[in-house]
N, C-alpha and C positions, 0 to 999 in steps of 0.2 A: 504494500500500500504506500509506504513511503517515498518506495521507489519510484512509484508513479508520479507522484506530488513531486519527487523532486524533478523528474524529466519533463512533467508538466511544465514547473517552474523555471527550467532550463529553456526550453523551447519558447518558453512566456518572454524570455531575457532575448532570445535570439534574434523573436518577429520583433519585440521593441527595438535593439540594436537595427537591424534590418528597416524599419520604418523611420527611424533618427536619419538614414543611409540615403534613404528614398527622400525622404523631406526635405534634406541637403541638396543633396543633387538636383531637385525640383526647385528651389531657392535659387538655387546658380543659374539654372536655364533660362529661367523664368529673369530672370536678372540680366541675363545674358542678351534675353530677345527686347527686353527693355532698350537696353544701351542699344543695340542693332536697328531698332525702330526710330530712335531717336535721331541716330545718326544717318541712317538714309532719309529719313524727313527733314535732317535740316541740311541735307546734300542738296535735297528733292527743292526744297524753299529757296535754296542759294542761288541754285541753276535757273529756277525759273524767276527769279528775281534777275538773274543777271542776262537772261533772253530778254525779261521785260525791257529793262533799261537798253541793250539795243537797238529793241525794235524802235522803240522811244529818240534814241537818238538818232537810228536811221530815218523816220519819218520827222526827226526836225530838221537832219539835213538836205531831204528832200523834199521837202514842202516847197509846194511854188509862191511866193514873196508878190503882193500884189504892188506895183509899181505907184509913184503919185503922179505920173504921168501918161498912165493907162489911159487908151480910149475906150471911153463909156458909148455907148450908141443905144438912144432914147427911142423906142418904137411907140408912136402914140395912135389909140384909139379913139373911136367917138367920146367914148364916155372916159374923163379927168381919171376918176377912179379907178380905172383896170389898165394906169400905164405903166408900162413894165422897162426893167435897163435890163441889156445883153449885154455880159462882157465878154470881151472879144480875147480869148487867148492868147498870149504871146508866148513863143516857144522859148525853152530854156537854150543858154550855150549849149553846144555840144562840149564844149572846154568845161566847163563850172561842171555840167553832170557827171562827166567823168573825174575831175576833182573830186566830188560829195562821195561818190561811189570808191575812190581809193580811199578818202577819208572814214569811210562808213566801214571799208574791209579792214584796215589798218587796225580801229579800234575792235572789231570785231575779232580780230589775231591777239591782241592784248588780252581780252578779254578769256581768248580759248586758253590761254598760257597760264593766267590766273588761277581759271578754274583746274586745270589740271593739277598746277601745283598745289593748292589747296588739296587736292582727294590724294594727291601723294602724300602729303602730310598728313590728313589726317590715318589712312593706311597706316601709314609707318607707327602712328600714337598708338592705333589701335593694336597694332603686330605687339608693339611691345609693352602694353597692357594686359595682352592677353597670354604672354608669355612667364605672367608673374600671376600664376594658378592659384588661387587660397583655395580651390578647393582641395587640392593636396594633403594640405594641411588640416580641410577641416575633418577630414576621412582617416584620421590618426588618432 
């Protein structure tokens, strides 16, 4: 009878060691996927933040700039109320467009340079973050 109670009580020690083991290791992962989520979402927010600002500066170097010397051309109607202005187009340099457009790639190259080094570095924090294991140590 003892003997039972005591292998009982053995096996009782083992699952709890055994679930301390599990709970652990579930702590880490769960930890693990924590820091991994965080870090591609703030990859994920950096990148598209830094598309935003692109596009943004590509569409202000491309914008076409209405001149104070544009002609306006007045199309009138019978009626005062429904007269309407055309404005007439003027084409851009072909020199200035391709200016903006080396301007717009240039920053655009800076930009890719950045971003890359950034995810290199952070890689590298992460490589040797994850290289200094506690959980080793909590398993002892």
């Amino acid at each position: 009878m003892q003997d039972n109670t005591l292998e009982l009580e053995e096996q009782k020690k083992y699952l709890d060691r055994q679930t301390k083991l599990y709970e652990i290791a579930l702590k880490d992962d769960l930890g693990e996927l924590k820091e991994d989520i965080k870090r591609k979402g703030t990859k994920a927010l950096l990148l598209g933040g830094i598309a935003l600002a692109g596009l943004l500066i590509f569409r202000k170097l491309s914008r076409k700039k209405e001149k104070p010397g544009q002609i306006k051309k007045k199309v009138f109607y019978p009626d005062p109320e429904t007269q309407m202005v055309v404005h007439q187009p003027k084409q851009e340099s072909p020199i200035l467009s391709m200016i903006k457009e080396h301007i717009a790639l240039f920053l655009i190259g800076i930009i890719k340079e950045k971003i890359a080094a950034y995810i290199r570095d952070a890689e590298l924090k992460y490589i040797a973050n994850t290289t200094k294991n506690p959980k080793d140590e909590n398993l002892q």
